[in-house]
MARKE-989216 format. One record per residue (C-alpha): z, y, x. Coordinates in steps of 0.2 Angstrom, whole numbers, plus 5000, padded with zeros to 4 digits. Layout:
% MARKE-989216
ZYX/...
***
This chain:
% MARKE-989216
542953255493/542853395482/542753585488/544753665486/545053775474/544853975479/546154065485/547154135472/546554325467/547754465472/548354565457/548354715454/549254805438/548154875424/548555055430/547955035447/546655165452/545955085468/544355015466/543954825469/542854875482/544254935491/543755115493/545155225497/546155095503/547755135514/547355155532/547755015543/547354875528/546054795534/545154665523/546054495519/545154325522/546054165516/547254115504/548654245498/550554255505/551054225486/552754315491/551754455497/550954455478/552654435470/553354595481/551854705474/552154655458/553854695457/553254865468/552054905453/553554855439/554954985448/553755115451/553155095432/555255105429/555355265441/553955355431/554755315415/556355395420/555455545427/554455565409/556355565400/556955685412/555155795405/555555755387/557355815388/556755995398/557955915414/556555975425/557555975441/557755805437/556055765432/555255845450/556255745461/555755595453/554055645453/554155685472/554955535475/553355435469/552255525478/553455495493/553255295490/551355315487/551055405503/552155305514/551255115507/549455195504/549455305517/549155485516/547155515507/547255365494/546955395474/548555345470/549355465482/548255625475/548555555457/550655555461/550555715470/549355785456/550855735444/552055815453/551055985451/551155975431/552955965433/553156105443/551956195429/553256145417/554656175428/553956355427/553856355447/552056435447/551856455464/552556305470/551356215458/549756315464/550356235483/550356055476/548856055466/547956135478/548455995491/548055855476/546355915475/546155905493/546855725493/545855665478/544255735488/544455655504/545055505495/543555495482/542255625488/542355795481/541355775468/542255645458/542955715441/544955685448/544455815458/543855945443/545555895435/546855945448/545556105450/545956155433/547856155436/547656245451/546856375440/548156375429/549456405444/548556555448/548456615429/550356605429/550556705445/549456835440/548156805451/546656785440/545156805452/545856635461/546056555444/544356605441/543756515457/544656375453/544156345435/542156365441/542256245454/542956115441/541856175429/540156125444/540955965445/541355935428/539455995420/538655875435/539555745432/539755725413/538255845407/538456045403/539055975381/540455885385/542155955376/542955905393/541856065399/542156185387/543856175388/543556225406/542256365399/543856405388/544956455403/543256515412/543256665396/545156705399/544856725418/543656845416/544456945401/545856965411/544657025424/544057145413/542457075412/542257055394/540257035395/540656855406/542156815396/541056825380/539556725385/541056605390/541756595374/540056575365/539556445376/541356365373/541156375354/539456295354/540156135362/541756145351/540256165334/539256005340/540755875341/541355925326/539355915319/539055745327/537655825336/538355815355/537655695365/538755675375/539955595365/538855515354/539255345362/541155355361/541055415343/540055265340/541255145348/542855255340/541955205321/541855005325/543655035331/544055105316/543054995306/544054825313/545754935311/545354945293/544854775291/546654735299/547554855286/547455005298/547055175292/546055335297/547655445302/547155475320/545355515316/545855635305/547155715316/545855725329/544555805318/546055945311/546455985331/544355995333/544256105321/545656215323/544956205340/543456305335/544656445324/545456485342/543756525350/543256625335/544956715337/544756725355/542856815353/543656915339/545056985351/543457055364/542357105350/544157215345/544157275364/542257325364/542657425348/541457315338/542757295324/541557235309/540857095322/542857065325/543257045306/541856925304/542456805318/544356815313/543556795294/542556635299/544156575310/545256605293/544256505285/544456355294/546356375298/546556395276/545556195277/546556135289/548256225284/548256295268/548356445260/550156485263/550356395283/551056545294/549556525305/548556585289/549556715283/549856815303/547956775302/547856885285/548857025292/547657015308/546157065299/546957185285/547257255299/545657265309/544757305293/545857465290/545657635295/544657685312/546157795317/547457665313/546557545326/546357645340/548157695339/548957515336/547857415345/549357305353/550057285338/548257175333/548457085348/550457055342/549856995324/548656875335/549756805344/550756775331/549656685322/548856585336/550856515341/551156465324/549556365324/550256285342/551756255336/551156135322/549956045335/551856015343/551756125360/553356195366/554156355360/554756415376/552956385386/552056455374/553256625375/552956605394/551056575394/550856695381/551656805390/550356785405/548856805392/548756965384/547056955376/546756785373/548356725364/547456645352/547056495364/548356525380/547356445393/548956395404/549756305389/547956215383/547556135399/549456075401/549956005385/548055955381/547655745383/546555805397/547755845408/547055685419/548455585427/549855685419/551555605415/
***
């Protein structure tokens, strides 16, 4: 007679983080021989579509600043992840990792550093802790800390995800200078301008080689982003993303040249500063325009940078105001919120033309974020 057909192959929904190998798998689930219970596959199914339901309730609640709201749901996840998966699975760190991006939003900055600290712990016992989930839930720690002040633990924080993230996807990836980014802020808010500036530098090189089609390490993606876009076109798409993408690079770069500009000003090295905020002007005017409010507060920065020794030395917060200024306008238009800016800014003095708090929150590298 002929062989019977295999048993029928477990689902599993396109989100799924656990690996078909079944590392990190619940405790207690041991390995299935046999066919399936297909009522047992129909009841994780309709697990994966209500919790898909939960998360889109949670996200609304987000979109409409009901934060209260939005953590509860969020918690509530993570209380369903850990009770089915146990308490060190990936989904588990992923929920609980969400849940702390929340809580940054929600302003709860303490709370937040507690449960992304706890998410990192998760994701490494879950996935080792070297894995790059790891690095990701490391940065918001650092952010936590950033927001409560307590910069030498954000420092920590952003160098260890930094280790993980330069071993694990090479020291040019943008995913690693946008860690470098909150590295610099770290140590400016440290005092340690010398650190912070190499930082930056280092930052601004990454940022320069995506933008040239020099870095290697996305070379691959780039190529595969060009057939994408080749096929879109083909089907009557059009360039609009790319271009987006090459606008937010760019004005990506203009921040770190305002961010080297605003330590250049500390050090006193003001003609160093006017060069950098000149060469940031010039891109934000390509990007913008001449008469964009994030060119004009640039303007009035470097009038007033370049003016008279003794009008720097005695108005020197008011550079780092017209900065600010500027670098919120040019936020704004990239669509982060008003109010977290205000409060991130806030928390930044120094670096306000990139706020590391409200980069690495609102960025599309904010990992498993809502």
């Amino acid at each position: 007679p002929p062989p019977p057909p295999p048993p029928p192959a477990n689902k599993r929904s396109k989100g799924s983080s656990a690996s078909s190998s079944g590392r990190g798998r619940g405790r207690g689930r041991g390995k299935k021989t046999g066919p399936v219970d297909l009522d047992e596959t129909d009841s994780v199914l309709q697990a994966e579509i209500n919790l898909r339901a939960i998360h889109d309730l949670g996200a609304r609640h987000l979109e409409y600043g009901e934060y209260d709201e939005a953590v509860e749901v969020f918690r509530e996840i993570y209380r369903g992840q850990k009770e089915r998966y146990g308490p060190d699975h990936p989904r588990v760190g992923t929920a609980l990792h969400n849940v702390g991006i929340v809580l940054l939003r929600a302003r709860r900055y303490e709370l937040a550093a507690d449960v992304c600290r706890t998410a990192a712990e998760v994701r490494g016992n879950a996935l080792g802790f070297d894995h790059p989930d790891v690095a990701v839930s490391l940065a918001q720690l650092g952010i936590a800390h950033l927001e409560c002040g307590e910069h030498r633990r954000a420092l920590v924080a952003f160098r260890e995800a930094l280790k993980i993230r330069r071993a694990k996807l090479g020291p040019k990836h943008p995913k690693v200078a946008k860690v470098l980014n909150n590295v610099g802020c770290s140590l400016f808010e440290l005092g340690e301008l010398k650190g912070a500036m190499l930082a930056f530098e280092q930052t601004l090189e990454i940022q320069r080689s995506v933008v040239a089609g020099t870095n290697p390490a996305v070379a691959a993606r780039q190529s595969a982003a060009e057939e994408e876009g080749r096929r879109g076109r083909a089907g009557g798409g059009g360039g609009g993303e790319d271009d987006r993408k090459a606008d937010h690079q760019l004005l990506g770069i203009a921040a770190t040249q305002c961010n080297i500009g605003s330590i250049l000003l500390r050090l006193g090295r003001h003609e160093e500063s006017v060069v950098a905020l000149e060469e940031a002007l010039l891109i934000q005017q390509s990007v913008l325009g001449d008469d964009h409010p994030t060119v004009l507060s640039t303007l009035e920065s470097i009038e007033f940078v370049d003016g008279s020794p003794k009008g720097r030395n005695n108005a020197y917060d008011q550079a780092f105001a017209q900065m600010k200024a500027s670098a919120k306008n040019a936020l704004g238009m990239l669509g982060f919120d008003e109010e977290l800016w205000e409060a991130a800014a806030q928390k930044t003095t120094g670096c306000a033309a990139l706020p590391p708090a409200l980069t690495r929150l609102m960025s599309a590298d904010g990992g498993d974020a809502v």
